[in-house]
C-alpha positions as CSV (number, residue, x, y, z in Angstrom):
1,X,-20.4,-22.4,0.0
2,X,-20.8,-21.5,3.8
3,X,-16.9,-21.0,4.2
4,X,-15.4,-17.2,3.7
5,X,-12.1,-18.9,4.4
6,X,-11.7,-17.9,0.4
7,X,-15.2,-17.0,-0.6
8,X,-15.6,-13.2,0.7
9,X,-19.3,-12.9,-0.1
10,X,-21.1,-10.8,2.0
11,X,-23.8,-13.1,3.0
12,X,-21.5,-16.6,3.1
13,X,-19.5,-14.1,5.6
14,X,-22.9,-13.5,7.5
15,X,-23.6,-17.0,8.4
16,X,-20.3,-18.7,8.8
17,X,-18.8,-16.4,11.0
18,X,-21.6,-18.5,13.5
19,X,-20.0,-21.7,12.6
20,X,-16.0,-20.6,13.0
21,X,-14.1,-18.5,14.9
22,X,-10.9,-16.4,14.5
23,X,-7.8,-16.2,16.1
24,X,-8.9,-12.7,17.2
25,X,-11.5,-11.0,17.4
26,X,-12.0,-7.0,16.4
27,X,-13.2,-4.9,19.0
28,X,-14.5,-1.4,19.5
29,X,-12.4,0.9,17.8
30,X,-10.7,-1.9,16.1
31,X,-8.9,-3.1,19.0
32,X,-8.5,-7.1,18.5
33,X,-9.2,-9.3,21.6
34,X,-8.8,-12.9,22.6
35,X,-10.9,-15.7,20.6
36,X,-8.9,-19.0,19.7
37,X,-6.2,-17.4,20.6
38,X,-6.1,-16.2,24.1
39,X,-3.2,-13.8,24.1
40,X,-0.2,-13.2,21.7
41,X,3.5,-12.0,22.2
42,X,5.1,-9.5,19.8
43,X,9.1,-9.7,19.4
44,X,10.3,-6.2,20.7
45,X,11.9,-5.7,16.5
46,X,8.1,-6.5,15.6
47,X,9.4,-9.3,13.6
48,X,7.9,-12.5,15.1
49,X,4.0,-12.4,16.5
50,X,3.9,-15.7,18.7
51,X,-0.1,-16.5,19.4
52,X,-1.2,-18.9,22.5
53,X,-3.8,-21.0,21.4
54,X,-6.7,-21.9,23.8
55,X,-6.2,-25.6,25.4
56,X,-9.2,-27.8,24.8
57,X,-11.1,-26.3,21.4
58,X,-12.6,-28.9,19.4
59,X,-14.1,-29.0,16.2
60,X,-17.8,-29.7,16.0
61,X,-17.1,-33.2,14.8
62,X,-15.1,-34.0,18.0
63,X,-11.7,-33.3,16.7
64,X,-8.9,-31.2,18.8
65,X,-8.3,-27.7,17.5
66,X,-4.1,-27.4,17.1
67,X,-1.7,-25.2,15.9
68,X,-1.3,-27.4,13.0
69,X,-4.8,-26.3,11.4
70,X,-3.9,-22.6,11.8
71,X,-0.7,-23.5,9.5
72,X,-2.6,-25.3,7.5
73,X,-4.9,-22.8,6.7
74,X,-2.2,-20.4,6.2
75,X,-0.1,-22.4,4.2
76,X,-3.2,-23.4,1.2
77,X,-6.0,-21.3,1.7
78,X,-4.7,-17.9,3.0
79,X,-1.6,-17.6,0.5
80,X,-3.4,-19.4,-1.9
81,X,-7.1,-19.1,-2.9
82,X,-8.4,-15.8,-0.6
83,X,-8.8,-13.2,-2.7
84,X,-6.9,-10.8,-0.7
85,X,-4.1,-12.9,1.6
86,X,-1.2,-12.5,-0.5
87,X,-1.7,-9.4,0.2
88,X,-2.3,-9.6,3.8
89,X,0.5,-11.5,5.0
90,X,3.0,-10.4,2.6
91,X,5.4,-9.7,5.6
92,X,4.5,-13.7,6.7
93,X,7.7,-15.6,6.1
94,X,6.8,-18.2,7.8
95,X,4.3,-19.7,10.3
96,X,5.6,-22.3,12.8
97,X,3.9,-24.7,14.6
98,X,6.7,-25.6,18.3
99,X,3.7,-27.7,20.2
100,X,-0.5,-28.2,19.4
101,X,-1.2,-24.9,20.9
102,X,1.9,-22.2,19.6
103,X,1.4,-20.6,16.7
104,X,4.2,-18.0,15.4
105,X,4.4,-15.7,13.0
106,X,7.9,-15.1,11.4
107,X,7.9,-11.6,9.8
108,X,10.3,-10.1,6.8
109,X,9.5,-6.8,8.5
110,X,6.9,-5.4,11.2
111,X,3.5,-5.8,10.2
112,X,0.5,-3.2,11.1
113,X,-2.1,-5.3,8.9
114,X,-2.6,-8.9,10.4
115,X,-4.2,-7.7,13.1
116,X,-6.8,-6.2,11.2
117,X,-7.1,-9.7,9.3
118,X,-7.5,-12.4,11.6
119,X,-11.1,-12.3,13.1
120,X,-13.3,-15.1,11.9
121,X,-15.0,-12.9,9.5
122,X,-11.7,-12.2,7.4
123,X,-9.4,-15.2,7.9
124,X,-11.4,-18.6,9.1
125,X,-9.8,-21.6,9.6
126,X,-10.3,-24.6,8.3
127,X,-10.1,-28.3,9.8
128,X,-6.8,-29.6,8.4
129,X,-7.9,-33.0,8.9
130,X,-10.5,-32.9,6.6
131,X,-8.9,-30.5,4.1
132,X,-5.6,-31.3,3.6
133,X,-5.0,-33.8,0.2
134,X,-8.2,-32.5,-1.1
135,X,-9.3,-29.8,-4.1
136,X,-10.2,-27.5,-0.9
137,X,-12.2,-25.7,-3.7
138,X,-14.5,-29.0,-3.9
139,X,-14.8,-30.3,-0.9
140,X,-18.1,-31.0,0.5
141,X,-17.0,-29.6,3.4
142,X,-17.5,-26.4,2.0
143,X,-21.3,-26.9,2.0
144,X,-21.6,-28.8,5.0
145,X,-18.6,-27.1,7.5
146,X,-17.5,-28.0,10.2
147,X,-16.1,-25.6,13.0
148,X,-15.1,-24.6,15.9
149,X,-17.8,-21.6,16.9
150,X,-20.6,-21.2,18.7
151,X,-23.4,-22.9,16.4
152,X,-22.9,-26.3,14.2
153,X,-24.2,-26.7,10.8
154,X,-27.8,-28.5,10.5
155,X,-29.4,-28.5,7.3
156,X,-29.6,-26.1,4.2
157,X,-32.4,-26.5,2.4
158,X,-31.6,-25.2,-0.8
159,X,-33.6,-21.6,-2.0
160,X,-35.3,-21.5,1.6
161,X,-33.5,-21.9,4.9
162,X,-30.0,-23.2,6.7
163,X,-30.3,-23.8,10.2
164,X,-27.5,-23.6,12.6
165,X,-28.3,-25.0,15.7
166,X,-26.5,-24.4,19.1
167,X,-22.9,-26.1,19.5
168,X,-23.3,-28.0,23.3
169,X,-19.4,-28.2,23.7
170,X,-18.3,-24.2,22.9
171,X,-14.7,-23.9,24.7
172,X,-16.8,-20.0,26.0
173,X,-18.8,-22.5,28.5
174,X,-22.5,-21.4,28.7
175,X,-22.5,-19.8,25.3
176,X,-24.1,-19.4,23.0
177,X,-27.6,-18.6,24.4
178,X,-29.6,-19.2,21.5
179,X,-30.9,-22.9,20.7
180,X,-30.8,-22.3,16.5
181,X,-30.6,-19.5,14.3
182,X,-32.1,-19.8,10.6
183,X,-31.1,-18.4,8.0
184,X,-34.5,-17.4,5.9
185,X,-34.1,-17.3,2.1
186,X,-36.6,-14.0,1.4
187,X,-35.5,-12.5,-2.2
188,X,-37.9,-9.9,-2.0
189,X,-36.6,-7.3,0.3
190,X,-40.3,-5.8,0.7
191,X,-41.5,-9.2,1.7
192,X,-38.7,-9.1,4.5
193,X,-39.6,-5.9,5.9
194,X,-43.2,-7.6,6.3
195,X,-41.8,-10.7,7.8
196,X,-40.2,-8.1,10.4
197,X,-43.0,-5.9,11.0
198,X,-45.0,-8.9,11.8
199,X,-42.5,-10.7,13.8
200,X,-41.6,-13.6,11.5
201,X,-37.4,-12.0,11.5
202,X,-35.6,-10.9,14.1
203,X,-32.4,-9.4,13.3
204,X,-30.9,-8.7,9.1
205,X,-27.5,-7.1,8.5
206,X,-25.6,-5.6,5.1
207,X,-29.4,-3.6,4.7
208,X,-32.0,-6.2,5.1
209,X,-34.9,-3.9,4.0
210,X,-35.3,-1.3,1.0
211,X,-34.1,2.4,2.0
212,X,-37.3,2.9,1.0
213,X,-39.1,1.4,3.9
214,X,-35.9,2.6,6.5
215,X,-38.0,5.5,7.6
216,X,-40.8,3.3,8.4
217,X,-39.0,0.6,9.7
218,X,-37.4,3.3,12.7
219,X,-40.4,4.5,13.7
220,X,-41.8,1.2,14.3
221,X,-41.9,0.4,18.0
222,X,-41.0,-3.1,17.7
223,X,-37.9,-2.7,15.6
224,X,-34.7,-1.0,16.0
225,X,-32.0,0.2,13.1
226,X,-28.6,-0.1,13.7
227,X,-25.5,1.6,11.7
228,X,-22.8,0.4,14.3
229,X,-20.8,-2.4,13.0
230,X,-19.7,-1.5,9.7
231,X,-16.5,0.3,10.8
232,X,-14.1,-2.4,9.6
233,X,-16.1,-3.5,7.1
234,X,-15.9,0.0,5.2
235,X,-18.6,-0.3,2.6
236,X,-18.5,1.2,-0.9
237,X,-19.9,0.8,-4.0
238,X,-17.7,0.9,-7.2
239,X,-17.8,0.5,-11.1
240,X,-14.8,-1.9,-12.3
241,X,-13.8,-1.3,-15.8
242,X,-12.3,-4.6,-17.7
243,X,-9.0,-2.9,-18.9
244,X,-8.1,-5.8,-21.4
245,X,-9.7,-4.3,-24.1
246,X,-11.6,-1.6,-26.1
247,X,-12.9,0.7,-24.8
248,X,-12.1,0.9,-21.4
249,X,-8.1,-0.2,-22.1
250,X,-8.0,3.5,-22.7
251,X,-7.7,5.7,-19.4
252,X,-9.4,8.4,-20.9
253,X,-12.3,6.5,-21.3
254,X,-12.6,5.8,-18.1
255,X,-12.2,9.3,-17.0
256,X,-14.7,10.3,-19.3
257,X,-17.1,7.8,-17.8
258,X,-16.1,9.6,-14.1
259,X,-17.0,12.9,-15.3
260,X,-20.4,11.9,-16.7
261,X,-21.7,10.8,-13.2
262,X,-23.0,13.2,-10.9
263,X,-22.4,11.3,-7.5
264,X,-24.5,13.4,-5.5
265,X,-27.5,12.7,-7.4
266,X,-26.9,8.9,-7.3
267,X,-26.6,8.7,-3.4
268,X,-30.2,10.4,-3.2
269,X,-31.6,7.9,-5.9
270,X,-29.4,4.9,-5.4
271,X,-29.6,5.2,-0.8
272,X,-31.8,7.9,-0.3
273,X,-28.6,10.0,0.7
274,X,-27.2,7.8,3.0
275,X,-24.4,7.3,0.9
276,X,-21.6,10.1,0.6
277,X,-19.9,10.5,-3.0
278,X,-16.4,8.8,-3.2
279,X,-13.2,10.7,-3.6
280,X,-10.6,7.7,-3.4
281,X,-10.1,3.7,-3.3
282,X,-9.5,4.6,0.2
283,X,-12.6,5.8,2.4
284,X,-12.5,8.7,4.6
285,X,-13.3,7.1,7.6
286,X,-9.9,5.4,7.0
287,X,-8.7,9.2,8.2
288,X,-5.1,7.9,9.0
289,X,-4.8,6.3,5.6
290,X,-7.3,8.7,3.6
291,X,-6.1,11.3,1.2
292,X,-7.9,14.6,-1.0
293,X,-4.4,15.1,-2.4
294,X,-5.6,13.1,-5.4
295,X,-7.0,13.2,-9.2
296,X,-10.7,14.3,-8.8
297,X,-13.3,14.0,-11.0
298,X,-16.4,16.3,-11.0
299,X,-19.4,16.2,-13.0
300,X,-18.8,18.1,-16.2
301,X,-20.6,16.7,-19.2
302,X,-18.5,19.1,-21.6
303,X,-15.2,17.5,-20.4
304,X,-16.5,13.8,-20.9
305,X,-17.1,14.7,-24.5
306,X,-13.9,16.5,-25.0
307,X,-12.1,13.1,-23.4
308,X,-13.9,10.8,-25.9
309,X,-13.5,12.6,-28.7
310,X,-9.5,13.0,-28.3
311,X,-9.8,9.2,-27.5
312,X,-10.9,8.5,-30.8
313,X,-14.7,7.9,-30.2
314,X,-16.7,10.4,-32.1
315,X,-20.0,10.9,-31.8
316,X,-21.4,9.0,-35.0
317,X,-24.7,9.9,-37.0
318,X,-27.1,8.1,-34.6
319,X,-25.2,10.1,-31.9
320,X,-23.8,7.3,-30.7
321,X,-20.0,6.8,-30.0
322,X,-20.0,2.7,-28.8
323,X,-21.9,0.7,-27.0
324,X,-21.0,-1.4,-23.9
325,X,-22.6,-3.9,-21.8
326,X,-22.7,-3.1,-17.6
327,X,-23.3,-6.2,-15.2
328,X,-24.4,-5.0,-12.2
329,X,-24.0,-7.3,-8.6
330,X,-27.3,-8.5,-7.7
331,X,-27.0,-7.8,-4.0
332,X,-30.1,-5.6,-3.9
333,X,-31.9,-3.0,-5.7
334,X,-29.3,-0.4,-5.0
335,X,-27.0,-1.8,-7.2
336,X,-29.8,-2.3,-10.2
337,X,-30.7,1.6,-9.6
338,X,-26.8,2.6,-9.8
339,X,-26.8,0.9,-12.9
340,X,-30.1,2.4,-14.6
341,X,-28.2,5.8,-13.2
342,X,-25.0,4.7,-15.2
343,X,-27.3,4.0,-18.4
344,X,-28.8,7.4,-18.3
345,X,-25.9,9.3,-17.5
346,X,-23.7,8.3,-20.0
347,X,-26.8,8.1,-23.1
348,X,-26.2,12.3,-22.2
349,X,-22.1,11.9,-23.7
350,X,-22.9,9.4,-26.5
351,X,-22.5,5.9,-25.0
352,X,-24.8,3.0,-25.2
353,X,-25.0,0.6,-22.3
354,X,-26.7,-2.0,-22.3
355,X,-27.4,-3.0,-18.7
356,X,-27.0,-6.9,-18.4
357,X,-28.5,-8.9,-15.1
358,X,-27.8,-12.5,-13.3
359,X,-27.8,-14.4,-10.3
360,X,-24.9,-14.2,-8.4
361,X,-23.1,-17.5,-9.4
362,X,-23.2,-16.3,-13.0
363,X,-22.3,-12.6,-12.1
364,X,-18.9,-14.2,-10.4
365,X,-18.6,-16.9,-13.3
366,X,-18.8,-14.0,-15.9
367,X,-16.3,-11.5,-14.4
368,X,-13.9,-13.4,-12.2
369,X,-13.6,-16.8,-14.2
370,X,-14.5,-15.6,-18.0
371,X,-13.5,-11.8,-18.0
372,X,-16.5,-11.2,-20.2
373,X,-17.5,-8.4,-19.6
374,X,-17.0,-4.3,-19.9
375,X,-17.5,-2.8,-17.0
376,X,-19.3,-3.7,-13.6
377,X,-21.3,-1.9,-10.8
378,X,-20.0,-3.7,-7.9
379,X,-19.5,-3.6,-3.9
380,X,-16.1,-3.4,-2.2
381,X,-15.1,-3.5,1.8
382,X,-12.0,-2.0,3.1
383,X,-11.8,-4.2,5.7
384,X,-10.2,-1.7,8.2
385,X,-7.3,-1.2,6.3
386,X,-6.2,-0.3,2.7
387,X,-3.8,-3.6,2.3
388,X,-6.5,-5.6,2.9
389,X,-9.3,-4.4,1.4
390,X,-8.2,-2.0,-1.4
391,X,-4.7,-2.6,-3.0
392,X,-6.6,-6.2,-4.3
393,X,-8.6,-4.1,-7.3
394,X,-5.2,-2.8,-8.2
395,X,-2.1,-5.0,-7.6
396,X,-0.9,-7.0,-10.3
397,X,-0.7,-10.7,-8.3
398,X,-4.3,-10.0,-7.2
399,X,-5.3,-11.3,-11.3
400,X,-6.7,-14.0,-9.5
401,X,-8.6,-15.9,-12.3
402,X,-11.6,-17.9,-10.6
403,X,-11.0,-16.1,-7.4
404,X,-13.7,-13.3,-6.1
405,X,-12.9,-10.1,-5.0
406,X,-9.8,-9.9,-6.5
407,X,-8.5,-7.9,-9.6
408,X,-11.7,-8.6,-12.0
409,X,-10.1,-5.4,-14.6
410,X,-7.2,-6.8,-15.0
411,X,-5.3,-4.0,-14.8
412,X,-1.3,-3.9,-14.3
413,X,1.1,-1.0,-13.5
414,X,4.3,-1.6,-12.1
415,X,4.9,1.5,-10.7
416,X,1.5,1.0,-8.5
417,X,3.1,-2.5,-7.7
418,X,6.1,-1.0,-6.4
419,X,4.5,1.0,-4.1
420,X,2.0,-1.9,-3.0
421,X,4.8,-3.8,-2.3
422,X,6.7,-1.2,-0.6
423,X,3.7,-0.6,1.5
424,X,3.9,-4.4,2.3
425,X,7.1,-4.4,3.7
426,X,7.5,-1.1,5.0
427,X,9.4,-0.9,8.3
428,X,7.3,1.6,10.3
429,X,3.8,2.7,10.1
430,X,3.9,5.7,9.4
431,X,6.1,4.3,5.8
432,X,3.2,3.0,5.4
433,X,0.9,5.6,5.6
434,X,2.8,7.8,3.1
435,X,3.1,4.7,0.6
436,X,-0.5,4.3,0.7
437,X,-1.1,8.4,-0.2
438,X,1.0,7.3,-3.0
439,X,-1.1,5.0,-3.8
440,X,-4.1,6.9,-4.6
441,X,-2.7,9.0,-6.8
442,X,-1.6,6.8,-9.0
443,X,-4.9,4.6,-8.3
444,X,-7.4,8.0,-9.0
445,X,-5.3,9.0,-11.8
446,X,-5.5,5.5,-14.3
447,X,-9.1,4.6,-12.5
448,X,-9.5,1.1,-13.3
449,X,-11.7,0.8,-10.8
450,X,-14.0,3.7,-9.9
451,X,-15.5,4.4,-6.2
452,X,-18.8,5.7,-6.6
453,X,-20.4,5.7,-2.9
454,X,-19.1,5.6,0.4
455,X,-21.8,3.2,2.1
456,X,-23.6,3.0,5.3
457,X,-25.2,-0.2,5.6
458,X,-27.6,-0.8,8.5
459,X,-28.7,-3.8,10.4
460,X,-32.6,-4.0,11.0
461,X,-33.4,-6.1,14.6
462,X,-36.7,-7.0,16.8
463,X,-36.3,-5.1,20.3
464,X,-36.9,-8.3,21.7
465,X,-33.0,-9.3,20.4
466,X,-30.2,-8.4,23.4
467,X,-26.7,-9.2,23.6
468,X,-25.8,-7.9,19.9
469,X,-22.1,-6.9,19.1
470,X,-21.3,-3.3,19.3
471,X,-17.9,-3.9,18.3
472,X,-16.3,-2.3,14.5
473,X,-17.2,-6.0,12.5
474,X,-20.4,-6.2,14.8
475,X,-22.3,-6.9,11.5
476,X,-20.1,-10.7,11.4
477,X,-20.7,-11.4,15.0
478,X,-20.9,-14.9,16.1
479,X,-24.2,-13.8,18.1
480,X,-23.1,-16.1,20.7
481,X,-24.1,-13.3,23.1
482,X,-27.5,-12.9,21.2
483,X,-30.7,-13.8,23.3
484,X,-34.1,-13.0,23.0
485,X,-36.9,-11.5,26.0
486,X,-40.6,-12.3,26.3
């Protein structure tokens, strides 16, 4: 699919944030500006966000941009299929459409998240034309898209390129710059850092080359290394337990499993140290949102074993309690060394893992369609703020079967609903803020899901690429500013 109006991957999110745009788009500092929408009014009670559509957007098949494909969107693919929208616009009564280029937002209650949610790279929009009376999971639209931003869809030639080439009618006249940009399939990450150093790639996001070869790659005078433009995004890298059953349905399990990892040792093995050990769901450069007032869990082999054993897990004669199997999400080596990590770690309390690979589409088959599996080493984004990007791995009505990114563990806990929803609909921010502490607690305390790293990915670019985004979701940037020098 080359749509993240519902798939979140990180690399479908890459490329068609080329092809559409957003209503907004996030700035520095997370301050959203003007994109299809070129201003918006907020009612003085905060409870009705009316956006002003630009006049004269057309989709890349000709068709006018309205109002009515912003409802659309809203209406069946927001509240519907993305893994996180229910979420989102929980506070969304209604979205009204009074003429082709008025959008409003009718709010239950003042809303601080939507503005953190509506860039291209979070919320795209979809061509109601071509959507609407279809299975918008099926459509062939999804592989062939049509959009409104500053590159159209080409080709994709299926396990070695997709070319974008440059959209001639883009309502920001004399942009983009660039003729094409293509999309090179390069598994190997080793062979990509060659294709760089040699000239072959000009710009990678989300860590296009080994940490191994960072080093190398910034003293090379040709290249640069970027860390700006993961603000929003807010990277980390957790293990998801499948609380359904045996023998992670048991919390102390799971804590056990926590104590057994020595974080610090996995940033230097896993990122070379670039990653910082995680202390909550919710990442510390979230500082407004971020709490320590929470259930910790430092490395202390003596207090795994303890937890097993009053779990009912002894250690039997082979010194083996059970044995699991751990997918790990092939988006890199990282994520295979995390889980070799997890292996070792927990052999030293008396559990056997069994460490399970896959491409992707099996990966999402296996844990978001068929629940088969135990537990999973897996990435998660905040998204620039917790309602977004973090309640999803806890809240009940994110069990999203078939869906990615949303509640894979299955895990349920009214009294963690309450206080998601609460945070939904609080009336003030700083409600919000407190119900989100809250949330924490109760999130680090039962651990379904388990944050092991605070990330920092890096982009790796040719100097001879100017005009790239410098803004918090620069790594999603429609590169419609992009060029390159002689």
């Amino acid at each position: 699919m080359l749509t993240a109006a519902f798939n979140q991957t990180g690399d479908v999110a890459v490329i068609s944030t080329k092809i559409f745009d957003g209503l907004i788009h996030i700035g520095a500092d997370f301050k959203p500006e003007p994109e299809l929408a070129r201003s918006w009014d907020i009612a003085p009670d905060g409870k009705e966000v009316r956006f002003n559509l630009r006049r004269g957007v057309k989709w890349h098949d000709g068709k006018p941009f309205t109002s009515a494909d912003v409802k659309f969107t809203f209406d069946e693919v927001w509240t519907k299929i993305h893994p996180r929208g229910r979420s989102t616009f929980a506070a969304v009564e209604a979205v009204e459409t009074p003429d082709p280029l008025t959008v409003v937002f009718k709010l239950r209650n003042p809303s601080g998240v939507i503005f953190s949610a509506l860039s291209s790279g979070e919320s795209q929009i979809l061509p109601k034309h071509i959507y609407e009376g279809t299975d918008i999971l099926k459509n062939p639209a999804n592989i062939n898209p049509v959009g409104t931003g500053p590159f159209r869809f080409k080709e994709w030639v299926r396990g070695d390129h997709i070319t974008l080439e440059r959209n001639p009618e883009y309502w920001d006249t004399g942009r983009p710059y660039l003729d094409q940009v293509i999309f090179r399939v390069i598994p190997d990450r080793t062979a990509r850092f060659a294709a760089f150093t040699t000239g072959a790639l000009h710009f990678g996001v989300l860590g296009p080359i080994s940490v191994i070869d960072l080093e190398r790659a910034q003293k090379d005078e040709n290249l640069q290394v970027l860390f700006k433009g993961y603000e929003w995004l807010g990277s980390r890298s957790s293990m998801e337990f499948n609380v359904r059953k045996p023998p992670f349905n048991d919390a102390n399990v799971r804590r056990a499993v926590a104590h057994a990892l020595d974080l610090g040792a996995l940033s230097k093995l896993a990122t070379r140290g670039l990653g910082k050990p995680g202390t909550s769901p919710v990442i510390s450069t979230h500082a407004r949102f971020y709490s320590t007032d929470v259930p910790s869990y430092p490395f202390d082999l003596k207090k795994a074993e303890q937890l097993l054993d009053a779990a009912g897990y002894p250690r039997k004669p082979d010194g083996n309690r059970f044995s699991v199997a751990l997918d790990w999400l092939p988006f890199g080596e990282s994520y295979q060394r995390t889980g070799e990590f997890v292996r070792q770690s927990l052999r030293r309390v008396g559990i056997d893992v069994e460490l399970r690979s896959q491409d992707l589409p099996r990966f999402m088959q296996r844990v978001y369609t068929d629940n088969d599996f135990d537990f999973i080493v897996t990435h998660w984004a905040s998204f620039g703020d917790p309602q977004i990007g973090t309640t999803r791995n806890y809240w009940s009505k994110a069990i999203l079967k078939g869906v990615p990114w949303s509640n894979a563990s299955g895990y349920s806990n009214p009294e963690l609903d309450k206080v998601v929803e609460d945070a939904q609909k609080a009336p003030t921010e700083e409600q919000r803020v407190v119900l989100f502490k809250q949330f924490q607690k109760i999130a680090m305390s039962d651990i379904p899901t388990y944050v092991l790293l605070e990330n920092q990915p890096y982009s790796v670019a040719s100097k001879r690429v100017r005009g790239l985004s410098t803004s918090s979701d620069g790594a999603y940037d429609s590169l419609k500013n992009a060029w390159l020098s002689e």
